[in-house]
gemmi code that builds the backbone of each chain (N, CA, C; Angstrom):
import gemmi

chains = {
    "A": [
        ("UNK", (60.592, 135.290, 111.485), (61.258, 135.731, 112.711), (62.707, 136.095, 112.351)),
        ("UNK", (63.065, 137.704, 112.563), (64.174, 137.730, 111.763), (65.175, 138.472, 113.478)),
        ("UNK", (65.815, 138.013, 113.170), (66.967, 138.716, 114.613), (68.094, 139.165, 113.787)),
        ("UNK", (68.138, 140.644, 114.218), (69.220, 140.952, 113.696), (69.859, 142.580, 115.131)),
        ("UNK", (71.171, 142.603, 114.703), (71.881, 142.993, 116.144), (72.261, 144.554, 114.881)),
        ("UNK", (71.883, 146.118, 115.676), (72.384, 146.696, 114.245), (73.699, 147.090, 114.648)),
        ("UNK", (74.615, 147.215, 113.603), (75.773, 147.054, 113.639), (76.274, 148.506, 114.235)),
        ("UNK", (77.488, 148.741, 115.061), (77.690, 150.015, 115.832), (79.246, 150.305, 115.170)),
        ("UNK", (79.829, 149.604, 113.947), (81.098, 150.234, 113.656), (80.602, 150.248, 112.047)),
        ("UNK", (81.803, 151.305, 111.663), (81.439, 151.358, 109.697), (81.911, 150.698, 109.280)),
        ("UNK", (82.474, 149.711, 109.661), (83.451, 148.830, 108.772), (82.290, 148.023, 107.971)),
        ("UNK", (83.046, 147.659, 107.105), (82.406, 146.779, 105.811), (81.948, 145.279, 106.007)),
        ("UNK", (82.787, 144.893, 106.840), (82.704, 143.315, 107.852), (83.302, 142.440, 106.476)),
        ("UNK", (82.736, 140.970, 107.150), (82.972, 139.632, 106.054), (82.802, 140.290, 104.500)),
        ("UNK", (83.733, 139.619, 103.522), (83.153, 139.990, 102.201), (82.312, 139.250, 102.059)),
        ("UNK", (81.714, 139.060, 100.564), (80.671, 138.481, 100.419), (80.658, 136.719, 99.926)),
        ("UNK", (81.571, 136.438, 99.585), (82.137, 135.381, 99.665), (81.890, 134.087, 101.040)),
        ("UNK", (82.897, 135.177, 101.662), (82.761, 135.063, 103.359), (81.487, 134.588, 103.808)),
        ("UNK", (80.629, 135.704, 103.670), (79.161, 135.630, 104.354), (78.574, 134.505, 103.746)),
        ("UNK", (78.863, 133.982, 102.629), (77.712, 133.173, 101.933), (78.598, 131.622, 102.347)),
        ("UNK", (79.313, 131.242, 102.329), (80.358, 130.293, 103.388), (79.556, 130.232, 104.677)),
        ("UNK", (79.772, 131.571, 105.419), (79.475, 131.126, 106.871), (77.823, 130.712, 106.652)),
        ("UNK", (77.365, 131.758, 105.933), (75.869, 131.003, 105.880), (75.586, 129.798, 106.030)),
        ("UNK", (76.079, 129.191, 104.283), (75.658, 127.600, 104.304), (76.208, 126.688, 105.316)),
        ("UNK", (77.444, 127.089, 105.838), (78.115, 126.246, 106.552), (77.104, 125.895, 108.252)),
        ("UNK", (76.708, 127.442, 108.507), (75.895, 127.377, 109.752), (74.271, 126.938, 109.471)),
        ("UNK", (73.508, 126.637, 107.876), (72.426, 126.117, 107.770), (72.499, 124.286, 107.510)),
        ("UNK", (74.181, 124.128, 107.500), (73.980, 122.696, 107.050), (74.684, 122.005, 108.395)),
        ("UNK", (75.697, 122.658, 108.947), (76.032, 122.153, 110.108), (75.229, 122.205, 111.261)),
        ("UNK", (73.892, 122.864, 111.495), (73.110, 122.727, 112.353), (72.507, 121.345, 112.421)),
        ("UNK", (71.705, 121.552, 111.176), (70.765, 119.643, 111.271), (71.910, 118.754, 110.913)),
        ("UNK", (73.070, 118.763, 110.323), (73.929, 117.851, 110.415), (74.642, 117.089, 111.947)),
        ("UNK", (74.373, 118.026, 112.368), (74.710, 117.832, 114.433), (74.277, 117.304, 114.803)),
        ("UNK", (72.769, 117.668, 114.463), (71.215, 117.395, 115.460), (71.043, 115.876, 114.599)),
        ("UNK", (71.289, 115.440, 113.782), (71.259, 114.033, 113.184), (72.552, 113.245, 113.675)),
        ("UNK", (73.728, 113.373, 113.913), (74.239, 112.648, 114.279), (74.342, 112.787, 115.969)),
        ("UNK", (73.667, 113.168, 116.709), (73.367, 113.542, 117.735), (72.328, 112.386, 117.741)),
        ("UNK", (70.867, 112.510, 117.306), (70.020, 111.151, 117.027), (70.353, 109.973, 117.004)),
        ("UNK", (71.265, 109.886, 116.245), (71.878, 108.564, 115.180), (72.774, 107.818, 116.703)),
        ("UNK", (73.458, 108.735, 117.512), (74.153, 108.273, 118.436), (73.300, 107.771, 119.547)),
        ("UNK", (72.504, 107.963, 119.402), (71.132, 107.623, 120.915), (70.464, 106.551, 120.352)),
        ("UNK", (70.958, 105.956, 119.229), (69.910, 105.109, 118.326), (71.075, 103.510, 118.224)),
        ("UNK", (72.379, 103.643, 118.899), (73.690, 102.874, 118.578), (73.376, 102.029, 119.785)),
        ("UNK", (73.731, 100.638, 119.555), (73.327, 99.694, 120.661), (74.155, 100.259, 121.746)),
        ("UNK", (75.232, 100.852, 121.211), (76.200, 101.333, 122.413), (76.426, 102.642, 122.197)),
        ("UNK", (75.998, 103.819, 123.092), (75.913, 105.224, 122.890), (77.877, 105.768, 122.480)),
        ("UNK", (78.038, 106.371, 121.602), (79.247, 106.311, 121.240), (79.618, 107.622, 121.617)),
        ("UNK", (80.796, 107.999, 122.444), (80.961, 109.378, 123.092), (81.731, 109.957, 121.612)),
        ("UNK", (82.387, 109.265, 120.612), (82.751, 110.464, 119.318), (81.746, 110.589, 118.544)),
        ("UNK", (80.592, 109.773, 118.531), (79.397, 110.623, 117.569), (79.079, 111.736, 118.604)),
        ("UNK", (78.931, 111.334, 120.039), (77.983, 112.992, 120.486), (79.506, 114.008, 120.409)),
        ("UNK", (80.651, 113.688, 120.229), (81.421, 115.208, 120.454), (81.621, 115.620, 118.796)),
        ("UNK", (81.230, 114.737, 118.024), (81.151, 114.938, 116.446), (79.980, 115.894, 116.059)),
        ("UNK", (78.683, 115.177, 116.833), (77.638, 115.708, 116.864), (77.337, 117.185, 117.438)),
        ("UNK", (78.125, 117.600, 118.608), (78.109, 118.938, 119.224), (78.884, 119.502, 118.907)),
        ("UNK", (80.009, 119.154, 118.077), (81.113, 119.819, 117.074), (80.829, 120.806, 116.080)),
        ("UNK", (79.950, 119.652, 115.532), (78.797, 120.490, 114.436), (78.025, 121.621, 114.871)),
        ("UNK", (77.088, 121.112, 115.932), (76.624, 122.516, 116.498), (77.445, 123.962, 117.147)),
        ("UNK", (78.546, 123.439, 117.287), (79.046, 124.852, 117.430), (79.327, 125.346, 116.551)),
        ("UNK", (79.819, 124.731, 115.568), (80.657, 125.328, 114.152), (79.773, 126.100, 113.716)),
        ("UNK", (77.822, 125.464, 113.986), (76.853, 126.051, 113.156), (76.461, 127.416, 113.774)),
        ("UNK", (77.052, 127.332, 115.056), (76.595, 128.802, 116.073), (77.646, 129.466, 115.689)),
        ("UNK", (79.087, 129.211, 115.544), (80.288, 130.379, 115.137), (79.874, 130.879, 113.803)),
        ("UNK", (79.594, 129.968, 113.422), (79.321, 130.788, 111.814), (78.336, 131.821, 111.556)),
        ("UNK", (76.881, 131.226, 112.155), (76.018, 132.345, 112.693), (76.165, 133.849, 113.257)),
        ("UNK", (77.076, 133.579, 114.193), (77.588, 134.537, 114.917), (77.897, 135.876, 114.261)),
        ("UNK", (78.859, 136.003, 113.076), (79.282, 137.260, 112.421), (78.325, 137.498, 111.474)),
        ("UNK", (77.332, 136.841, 110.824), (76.065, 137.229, 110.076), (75.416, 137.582, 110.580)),
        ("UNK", (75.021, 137.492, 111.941), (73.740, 138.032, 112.741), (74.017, 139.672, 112.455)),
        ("UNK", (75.519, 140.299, 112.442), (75.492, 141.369, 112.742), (75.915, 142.435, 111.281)),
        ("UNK", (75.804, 141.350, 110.418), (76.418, 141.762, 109.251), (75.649, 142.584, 108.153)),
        ("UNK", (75.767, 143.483, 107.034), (75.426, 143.861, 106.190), (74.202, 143.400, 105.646)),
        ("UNK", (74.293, 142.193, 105.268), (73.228, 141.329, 104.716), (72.157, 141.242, 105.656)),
        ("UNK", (72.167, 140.462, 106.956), (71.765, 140.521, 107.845), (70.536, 142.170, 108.082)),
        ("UNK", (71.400, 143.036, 108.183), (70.698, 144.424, 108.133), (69.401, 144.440, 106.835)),
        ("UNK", (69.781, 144.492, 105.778), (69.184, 144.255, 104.312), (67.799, 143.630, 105.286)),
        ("UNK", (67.479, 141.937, 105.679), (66.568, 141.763, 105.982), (65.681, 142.005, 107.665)),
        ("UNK", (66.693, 142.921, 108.363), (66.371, 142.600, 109.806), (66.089, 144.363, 109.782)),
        ("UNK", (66.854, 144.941, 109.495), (66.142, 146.807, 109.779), (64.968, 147.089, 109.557)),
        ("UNK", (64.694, 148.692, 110.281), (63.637, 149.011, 109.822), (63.555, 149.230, 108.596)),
        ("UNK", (62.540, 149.222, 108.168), (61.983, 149.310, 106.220), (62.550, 150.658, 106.256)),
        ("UNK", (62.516, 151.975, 107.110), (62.575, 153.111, 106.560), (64.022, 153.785, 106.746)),
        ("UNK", (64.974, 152.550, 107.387), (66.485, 152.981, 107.333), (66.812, 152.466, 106.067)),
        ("UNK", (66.363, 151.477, 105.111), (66.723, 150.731, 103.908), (66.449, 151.714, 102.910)),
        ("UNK", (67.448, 151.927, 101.665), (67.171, 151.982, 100.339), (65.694, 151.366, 99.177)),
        ("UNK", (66.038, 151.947, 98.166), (64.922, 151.227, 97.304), (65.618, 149.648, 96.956)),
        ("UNK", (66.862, 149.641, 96.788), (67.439, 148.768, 96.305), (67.369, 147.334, 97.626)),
        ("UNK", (67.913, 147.939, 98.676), (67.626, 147.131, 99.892), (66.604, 146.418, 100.400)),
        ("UNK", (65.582, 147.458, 99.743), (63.538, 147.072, 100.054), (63.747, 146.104, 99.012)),
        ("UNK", (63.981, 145.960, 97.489), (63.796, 145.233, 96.789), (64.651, 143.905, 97.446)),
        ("UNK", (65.779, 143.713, 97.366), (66.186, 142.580, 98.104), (65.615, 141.958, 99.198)),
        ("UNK", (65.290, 142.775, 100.269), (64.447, 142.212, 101.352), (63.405, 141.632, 100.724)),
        ("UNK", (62.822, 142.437, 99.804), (61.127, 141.639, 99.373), (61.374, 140.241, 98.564)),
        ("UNK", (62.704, 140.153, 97.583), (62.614, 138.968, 97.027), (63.089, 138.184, 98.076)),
        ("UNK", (64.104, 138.288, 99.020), (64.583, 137.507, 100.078), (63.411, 136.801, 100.712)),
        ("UNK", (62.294, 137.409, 101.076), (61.466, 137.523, 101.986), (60.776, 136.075, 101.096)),
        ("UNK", (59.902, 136.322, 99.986), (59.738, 135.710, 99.002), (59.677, 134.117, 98.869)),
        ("UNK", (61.193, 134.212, 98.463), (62.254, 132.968, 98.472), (62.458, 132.063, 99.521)),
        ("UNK", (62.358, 132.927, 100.732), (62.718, 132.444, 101.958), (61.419, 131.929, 102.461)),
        ("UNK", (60.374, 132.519, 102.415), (58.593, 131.646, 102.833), (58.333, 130.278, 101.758)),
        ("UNK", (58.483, 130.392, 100.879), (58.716, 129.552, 99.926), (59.349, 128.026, 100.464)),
        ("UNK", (60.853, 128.297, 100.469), (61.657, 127.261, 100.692), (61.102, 126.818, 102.731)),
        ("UNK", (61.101, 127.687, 103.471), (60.240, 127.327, 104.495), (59.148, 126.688, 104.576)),
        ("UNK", (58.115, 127.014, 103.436), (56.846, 126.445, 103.469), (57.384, 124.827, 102.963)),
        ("UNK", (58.035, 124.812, 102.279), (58.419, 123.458, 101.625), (59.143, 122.566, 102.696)),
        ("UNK", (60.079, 122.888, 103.574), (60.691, 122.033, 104.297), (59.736, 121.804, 105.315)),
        ("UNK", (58.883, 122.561, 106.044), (58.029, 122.458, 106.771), (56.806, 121.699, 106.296)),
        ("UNK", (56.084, 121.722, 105.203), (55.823, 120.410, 104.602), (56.165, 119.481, 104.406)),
        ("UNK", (57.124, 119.224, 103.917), (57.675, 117.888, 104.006), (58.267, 116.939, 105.492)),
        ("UNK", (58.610, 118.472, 106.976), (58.413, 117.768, 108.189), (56.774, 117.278, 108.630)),
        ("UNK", (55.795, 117.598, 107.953), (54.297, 117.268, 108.061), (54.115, 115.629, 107.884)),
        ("UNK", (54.753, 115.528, 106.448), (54.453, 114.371, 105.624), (55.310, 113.247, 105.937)),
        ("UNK", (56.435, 113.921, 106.534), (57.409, 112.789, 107.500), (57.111, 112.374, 108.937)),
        ("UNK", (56.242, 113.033, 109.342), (55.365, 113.096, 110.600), (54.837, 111.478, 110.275)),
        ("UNK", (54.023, 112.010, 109.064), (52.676, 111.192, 109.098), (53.288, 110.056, 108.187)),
        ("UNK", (54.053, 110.243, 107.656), (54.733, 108.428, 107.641), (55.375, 107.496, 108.967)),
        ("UNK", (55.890, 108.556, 109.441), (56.794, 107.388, 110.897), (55.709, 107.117, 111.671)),
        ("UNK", (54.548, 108.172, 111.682), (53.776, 107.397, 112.527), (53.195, 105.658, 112.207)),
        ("UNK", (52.913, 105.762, 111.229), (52.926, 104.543, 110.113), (53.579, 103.360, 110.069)),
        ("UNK", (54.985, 104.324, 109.800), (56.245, 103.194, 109.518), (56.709, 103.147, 111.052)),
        ("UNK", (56.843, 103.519, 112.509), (57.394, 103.429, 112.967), (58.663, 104.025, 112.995)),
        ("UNK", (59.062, 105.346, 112.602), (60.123, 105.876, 112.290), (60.465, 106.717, 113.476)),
        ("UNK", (61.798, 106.822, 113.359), (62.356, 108.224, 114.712), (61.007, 109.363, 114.428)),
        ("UNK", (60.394, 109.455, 115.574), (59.837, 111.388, 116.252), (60.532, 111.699, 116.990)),
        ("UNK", (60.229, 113.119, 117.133), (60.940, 113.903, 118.114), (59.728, 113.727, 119.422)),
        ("UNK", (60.886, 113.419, 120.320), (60.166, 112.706, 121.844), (61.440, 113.194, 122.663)),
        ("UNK", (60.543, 114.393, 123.575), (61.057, 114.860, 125.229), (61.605, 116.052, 124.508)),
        ("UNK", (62.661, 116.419, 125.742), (62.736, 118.017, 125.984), (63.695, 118.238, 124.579)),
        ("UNK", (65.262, 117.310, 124.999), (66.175, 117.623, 124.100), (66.085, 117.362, 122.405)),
        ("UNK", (65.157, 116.407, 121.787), (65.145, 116.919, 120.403), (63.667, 117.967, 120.343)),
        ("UNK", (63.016, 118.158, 121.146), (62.089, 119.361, 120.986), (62.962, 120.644, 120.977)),
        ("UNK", (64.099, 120.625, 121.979), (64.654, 121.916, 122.270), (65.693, 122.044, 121.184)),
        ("UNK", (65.743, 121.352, 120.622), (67.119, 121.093, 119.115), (66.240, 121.291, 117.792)),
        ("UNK", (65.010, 121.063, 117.754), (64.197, 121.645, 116.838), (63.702, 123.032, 116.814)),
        ("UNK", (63.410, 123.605, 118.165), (63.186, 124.858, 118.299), (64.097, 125.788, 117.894)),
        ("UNK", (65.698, 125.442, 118.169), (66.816, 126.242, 117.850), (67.149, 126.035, 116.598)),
        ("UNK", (66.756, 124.951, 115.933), (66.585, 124.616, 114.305), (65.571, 125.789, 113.442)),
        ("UNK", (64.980, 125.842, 113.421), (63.861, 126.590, 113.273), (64.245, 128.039, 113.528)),
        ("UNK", (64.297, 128.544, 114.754), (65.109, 130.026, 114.815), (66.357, 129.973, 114.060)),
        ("UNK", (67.097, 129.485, 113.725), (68.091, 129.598, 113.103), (67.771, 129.314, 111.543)),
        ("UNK", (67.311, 128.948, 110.941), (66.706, 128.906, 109.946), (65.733, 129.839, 109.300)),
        ("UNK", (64.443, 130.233, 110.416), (63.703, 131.425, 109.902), (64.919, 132.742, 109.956)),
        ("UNK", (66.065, 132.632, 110.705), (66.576, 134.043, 110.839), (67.498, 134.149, 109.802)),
        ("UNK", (67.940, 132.872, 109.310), (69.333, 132.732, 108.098), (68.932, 132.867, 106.863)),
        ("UNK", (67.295, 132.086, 106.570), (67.264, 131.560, 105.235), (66.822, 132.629, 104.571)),
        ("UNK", (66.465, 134.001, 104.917), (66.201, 135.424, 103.906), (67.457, 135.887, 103.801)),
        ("UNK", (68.523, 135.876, 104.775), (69.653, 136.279, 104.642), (70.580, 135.489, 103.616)),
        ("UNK", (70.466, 133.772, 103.448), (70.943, 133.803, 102.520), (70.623, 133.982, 101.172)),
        ("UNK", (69.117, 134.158, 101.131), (68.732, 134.233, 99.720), (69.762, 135.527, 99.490)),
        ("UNK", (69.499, 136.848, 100.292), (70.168, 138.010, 100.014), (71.355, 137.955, 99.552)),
        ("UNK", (72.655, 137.293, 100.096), (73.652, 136.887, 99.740), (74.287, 135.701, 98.289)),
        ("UNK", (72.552, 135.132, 97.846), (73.108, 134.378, 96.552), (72.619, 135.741, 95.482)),
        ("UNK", (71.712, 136.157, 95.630), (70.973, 137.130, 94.808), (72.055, 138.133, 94.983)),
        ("UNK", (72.765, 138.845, 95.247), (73.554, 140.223, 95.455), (74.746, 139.499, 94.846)),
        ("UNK", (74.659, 141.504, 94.044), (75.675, 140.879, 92.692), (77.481, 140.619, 93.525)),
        ("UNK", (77.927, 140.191, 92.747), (79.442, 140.249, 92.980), (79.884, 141.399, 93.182)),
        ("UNK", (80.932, 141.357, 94.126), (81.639, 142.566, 94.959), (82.681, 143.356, 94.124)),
        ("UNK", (82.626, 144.034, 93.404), (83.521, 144.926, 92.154), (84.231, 145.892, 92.770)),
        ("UNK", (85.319, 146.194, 92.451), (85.949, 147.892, 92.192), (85.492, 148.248, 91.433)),
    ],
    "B": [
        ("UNK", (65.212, 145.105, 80.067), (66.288, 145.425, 79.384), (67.345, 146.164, 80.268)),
        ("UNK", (68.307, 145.979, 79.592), (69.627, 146.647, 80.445), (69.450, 148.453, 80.238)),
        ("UNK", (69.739, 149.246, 80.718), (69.757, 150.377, 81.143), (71.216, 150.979, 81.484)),
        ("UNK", (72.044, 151.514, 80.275), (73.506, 151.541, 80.391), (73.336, 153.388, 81.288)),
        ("UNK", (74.409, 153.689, 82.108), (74.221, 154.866, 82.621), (75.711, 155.870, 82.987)),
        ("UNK", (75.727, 156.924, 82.797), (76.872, 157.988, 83.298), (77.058, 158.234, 84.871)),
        ("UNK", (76.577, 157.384, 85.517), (76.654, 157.833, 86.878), (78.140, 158.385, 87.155)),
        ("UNK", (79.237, 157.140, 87.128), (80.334, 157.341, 87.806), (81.001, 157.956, 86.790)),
        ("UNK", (80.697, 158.652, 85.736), (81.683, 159.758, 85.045), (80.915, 160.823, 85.809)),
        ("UNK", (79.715, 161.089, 85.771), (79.498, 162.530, 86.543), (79.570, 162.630, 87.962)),
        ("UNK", (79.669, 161.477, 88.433), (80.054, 161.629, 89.819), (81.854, 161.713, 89.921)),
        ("UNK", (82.542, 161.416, 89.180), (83.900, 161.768, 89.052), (84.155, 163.246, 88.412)),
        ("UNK", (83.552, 163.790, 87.931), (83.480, 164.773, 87.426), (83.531, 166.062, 88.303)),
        ("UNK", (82.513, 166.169, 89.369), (81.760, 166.557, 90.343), (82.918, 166.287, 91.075)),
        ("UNK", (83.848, 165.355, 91.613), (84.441, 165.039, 92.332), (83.876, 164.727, 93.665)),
        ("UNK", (82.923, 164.085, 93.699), (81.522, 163.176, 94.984), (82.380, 162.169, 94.940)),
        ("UNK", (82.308, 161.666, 96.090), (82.087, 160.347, 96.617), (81.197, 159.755, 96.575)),
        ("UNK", (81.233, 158.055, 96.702), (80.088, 157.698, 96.808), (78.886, 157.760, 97.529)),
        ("UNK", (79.411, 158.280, 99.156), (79.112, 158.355, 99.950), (78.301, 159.770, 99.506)),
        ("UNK", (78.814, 160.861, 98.977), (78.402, 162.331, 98.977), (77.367, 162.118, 98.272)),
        ("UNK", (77.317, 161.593, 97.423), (76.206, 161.258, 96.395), (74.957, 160.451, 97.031)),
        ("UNK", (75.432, 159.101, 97.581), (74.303, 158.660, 98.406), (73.870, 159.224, 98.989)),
        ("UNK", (74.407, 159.913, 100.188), (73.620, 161.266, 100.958), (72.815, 162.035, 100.322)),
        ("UNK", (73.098, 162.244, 99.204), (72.586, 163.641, 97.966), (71.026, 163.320, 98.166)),
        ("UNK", (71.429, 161.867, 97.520), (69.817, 161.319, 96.887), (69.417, 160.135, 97.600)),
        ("UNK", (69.603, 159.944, 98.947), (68.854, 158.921, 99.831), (69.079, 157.468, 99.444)),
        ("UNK", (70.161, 157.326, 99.002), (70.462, 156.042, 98.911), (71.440, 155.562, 99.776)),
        ("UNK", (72.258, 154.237, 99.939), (73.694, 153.676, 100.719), (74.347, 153.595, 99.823)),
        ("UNK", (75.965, 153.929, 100.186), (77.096, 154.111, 98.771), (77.209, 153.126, 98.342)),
        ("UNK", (76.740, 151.521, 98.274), (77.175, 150.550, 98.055), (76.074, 150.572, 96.992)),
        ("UNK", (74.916, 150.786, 97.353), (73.652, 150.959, 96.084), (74.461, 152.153, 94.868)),
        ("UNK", (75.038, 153.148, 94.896), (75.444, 153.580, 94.273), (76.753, 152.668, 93.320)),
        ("UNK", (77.283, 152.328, 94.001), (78.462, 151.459, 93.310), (77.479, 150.466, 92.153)),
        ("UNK", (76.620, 149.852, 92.872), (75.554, 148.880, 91.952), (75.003, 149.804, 90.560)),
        ("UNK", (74.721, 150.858, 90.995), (74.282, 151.965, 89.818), (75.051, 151.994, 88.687)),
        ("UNK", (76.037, 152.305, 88.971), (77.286, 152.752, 88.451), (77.824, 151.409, 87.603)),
        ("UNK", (78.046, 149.913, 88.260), (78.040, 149.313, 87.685), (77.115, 148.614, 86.733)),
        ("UNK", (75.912, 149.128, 86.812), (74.698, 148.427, 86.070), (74.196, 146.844, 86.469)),
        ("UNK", (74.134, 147.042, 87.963), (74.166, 145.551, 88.356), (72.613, 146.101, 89.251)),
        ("UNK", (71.888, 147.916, 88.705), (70.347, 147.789, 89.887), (70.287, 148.664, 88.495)),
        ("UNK", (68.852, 148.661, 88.413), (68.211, 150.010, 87.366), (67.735, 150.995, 88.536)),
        ("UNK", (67.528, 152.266, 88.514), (67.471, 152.912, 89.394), (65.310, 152.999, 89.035)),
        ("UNK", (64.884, 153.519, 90.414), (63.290, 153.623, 89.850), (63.451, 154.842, 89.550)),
        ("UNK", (61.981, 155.237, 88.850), (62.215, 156.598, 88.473), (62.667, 157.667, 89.357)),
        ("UNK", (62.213, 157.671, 90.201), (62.188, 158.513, 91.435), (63.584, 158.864, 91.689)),
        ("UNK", (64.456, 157.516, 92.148), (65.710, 157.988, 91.888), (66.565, 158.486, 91.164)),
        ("UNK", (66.057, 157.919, 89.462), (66.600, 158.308, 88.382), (66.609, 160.243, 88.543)),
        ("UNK", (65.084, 160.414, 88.371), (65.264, 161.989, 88.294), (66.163, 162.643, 89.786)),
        ("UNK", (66.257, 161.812, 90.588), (67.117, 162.747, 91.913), (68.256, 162.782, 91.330)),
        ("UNK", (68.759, 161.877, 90.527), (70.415, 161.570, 90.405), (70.301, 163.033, 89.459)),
        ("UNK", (69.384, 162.821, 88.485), (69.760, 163.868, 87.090), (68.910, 165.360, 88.256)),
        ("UNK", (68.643, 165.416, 88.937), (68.657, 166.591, 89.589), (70.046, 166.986, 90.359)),
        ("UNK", (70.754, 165.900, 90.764), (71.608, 166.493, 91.780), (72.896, 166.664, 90.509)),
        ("UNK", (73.227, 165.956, 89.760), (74.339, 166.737, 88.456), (73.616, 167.372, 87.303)),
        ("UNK", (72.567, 167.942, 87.900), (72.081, 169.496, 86.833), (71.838, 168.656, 85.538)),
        ("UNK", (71.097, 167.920, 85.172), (71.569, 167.479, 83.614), (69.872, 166.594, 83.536)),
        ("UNK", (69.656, 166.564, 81.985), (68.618, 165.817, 81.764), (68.233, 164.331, 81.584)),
        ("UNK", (67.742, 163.670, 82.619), (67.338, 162.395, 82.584), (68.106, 161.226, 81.471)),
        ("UNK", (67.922, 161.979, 80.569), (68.561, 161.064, 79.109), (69.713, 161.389, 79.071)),
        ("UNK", (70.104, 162.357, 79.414), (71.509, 162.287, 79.764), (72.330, 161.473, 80.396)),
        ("UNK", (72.072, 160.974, 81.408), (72.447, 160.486, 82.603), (72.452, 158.606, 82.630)),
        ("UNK", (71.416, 158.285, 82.002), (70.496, 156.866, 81.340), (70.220, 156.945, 79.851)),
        ("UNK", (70.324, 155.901, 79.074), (69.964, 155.411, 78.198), (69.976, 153.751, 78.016)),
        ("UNK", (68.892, 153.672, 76.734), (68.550, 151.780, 76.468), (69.804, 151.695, 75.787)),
        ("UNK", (70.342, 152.642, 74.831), (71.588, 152.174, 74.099), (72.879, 152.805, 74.902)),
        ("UNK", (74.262, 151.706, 74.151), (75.347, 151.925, 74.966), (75.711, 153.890, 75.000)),
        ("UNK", (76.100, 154.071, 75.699), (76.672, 155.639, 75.381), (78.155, 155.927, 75.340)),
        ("UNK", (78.539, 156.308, 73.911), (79.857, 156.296, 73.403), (80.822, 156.990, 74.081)),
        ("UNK", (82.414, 156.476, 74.227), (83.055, 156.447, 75.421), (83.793, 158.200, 74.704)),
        ("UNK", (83.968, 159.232, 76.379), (84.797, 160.093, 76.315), (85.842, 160.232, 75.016)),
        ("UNK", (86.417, 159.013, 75.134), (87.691, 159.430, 73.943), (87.014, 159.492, 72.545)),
        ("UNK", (85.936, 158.551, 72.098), (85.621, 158.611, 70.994), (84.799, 160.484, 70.608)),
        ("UNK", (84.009, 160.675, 71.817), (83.388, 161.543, 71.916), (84.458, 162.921, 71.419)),
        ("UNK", (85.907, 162.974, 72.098), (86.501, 163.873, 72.118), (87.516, 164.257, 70.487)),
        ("UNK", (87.198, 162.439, 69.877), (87.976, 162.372, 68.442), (86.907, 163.087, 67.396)),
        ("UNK", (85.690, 162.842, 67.861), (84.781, 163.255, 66.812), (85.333, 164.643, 66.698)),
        ("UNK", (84.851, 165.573, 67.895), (85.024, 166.714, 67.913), (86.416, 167.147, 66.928)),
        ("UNK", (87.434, 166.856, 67.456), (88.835, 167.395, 66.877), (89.066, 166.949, 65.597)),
        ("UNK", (87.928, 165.665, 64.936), (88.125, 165.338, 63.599), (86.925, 166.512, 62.928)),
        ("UNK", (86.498, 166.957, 63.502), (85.576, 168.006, 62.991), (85.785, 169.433, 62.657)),
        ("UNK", (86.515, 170.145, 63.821), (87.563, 170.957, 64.100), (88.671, 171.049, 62.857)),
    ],
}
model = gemmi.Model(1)
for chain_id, residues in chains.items():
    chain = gemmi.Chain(chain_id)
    for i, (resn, *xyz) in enumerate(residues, 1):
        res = gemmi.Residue()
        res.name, res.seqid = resn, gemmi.SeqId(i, " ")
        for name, pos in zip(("N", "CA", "C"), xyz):
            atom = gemmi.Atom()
            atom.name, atom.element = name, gemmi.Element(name[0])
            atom.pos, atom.b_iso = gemmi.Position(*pos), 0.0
            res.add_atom(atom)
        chain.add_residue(res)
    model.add_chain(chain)
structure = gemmi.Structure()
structure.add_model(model)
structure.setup_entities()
């Protein structure tokens, strides 16, 4: 599931530096939120600076998002195939690749963590708000993680 | 293997942009910059558009070995001369 917004000015946007920053920052500050968000509902006494720590994170992980959705890279995996280059098709395809890959793996391993807590008694996701914090986990993830492969794979930015 | 190439001398030559050139041969100028730097091999397809659009033969344009720089090129001559 790839969302991408196509861009309506020529400018060049974030360098590439930039983009690969906001990336990780918006793939690690998402579940970093959504865990201390948990962790605070789990405190004998609900602590109001874990949840503004916790929703801190989630915004940081949506600002960062924000200028990649519309960015260069972004395009690479979200256009049509027949506005892209050969070079662009090739990136998209290893992106694409890389990115089912590392998906199939984290999504396995939410399988196998399933089927231990049921076991062990461990945190599930139970009711609307960590269902609805997983769903936006997940879109944000299927839409980032080809984009960042694109951005570790693409060479350095030269004169 | 690496694939050393003349792009950006004959596109300086020509006096193209990157942009003029991408247009030429259906690529984005930023894929061209990659060309130029030897950071994409071009497929064939593109290869022969490039050596179609500066008039010149394939091997001209690409080679597996390095291709010796202007100045040396221009000493041979005048040490020959």
């Amino acid at each position: 599931m790839i969302y991408y917004r196509s861009s309506t000015s020529e400018g060049t946007g974030p360098s590439l530096s930039a983009l690969r920053s906001l990336i990780a920052t918006a793939l690690l500050a998402y579940p970093a939120g959504c865990v201390v968000l948990t962790l605070s509902n789990y405190t004998s006494k609900p602590s109001a600076a874990m949840h503004l720590i916790g929703f801190a994170l989630i915004f940081i992980a949506l600002l960062s998002a924000a200028p990649v959705i519309g960015s260069r890279l972004q395009r690479i995996v979200g256009e049509q195939p027949s506005k892209l280059d050969e070079m662009e098709l090739q990136q998209r395809h290893k992106a694409m690749n890389g990115a089912y890959m590392t998906f199939t793996a984290l999504f396995l391993a939410a399988i196998a963590y399933a089927g231990a807590a049921s076991d062990m008694n461990l945190w599930v996701p139970t009711g609307y708000e960590n269902w609805n914090a997983l769903f936006w986990g997940v879109f944000l993830y299927s839409s980032l993680l080809p984009t960042a492969f694109v951005a570790w794979a693409m060479p350095e930015e030269r004169d | 293997m690496y694939i050393h190439n003349r792009i950006a001398l004959f596109r300086t030559e020509r006096g193209a942009s990157r942009r003029e050139l991408g247009e030429a041969v259906g690529v984005n100028p930023q894929t061209i910059g990659f060309l130029e730097r030897g950071d994409y091999n071009p497929s064939l397809e593109l290869g022969l558009k490039l050596s179609r659009f500066f008039e010149v033969p394939v091997e001209t344009l690409f080679s597996f070995d390095p291709f010796p720089s202007v100045a040396s090129i221009l000493a041979n001559q005048e040490s020959r001369s």
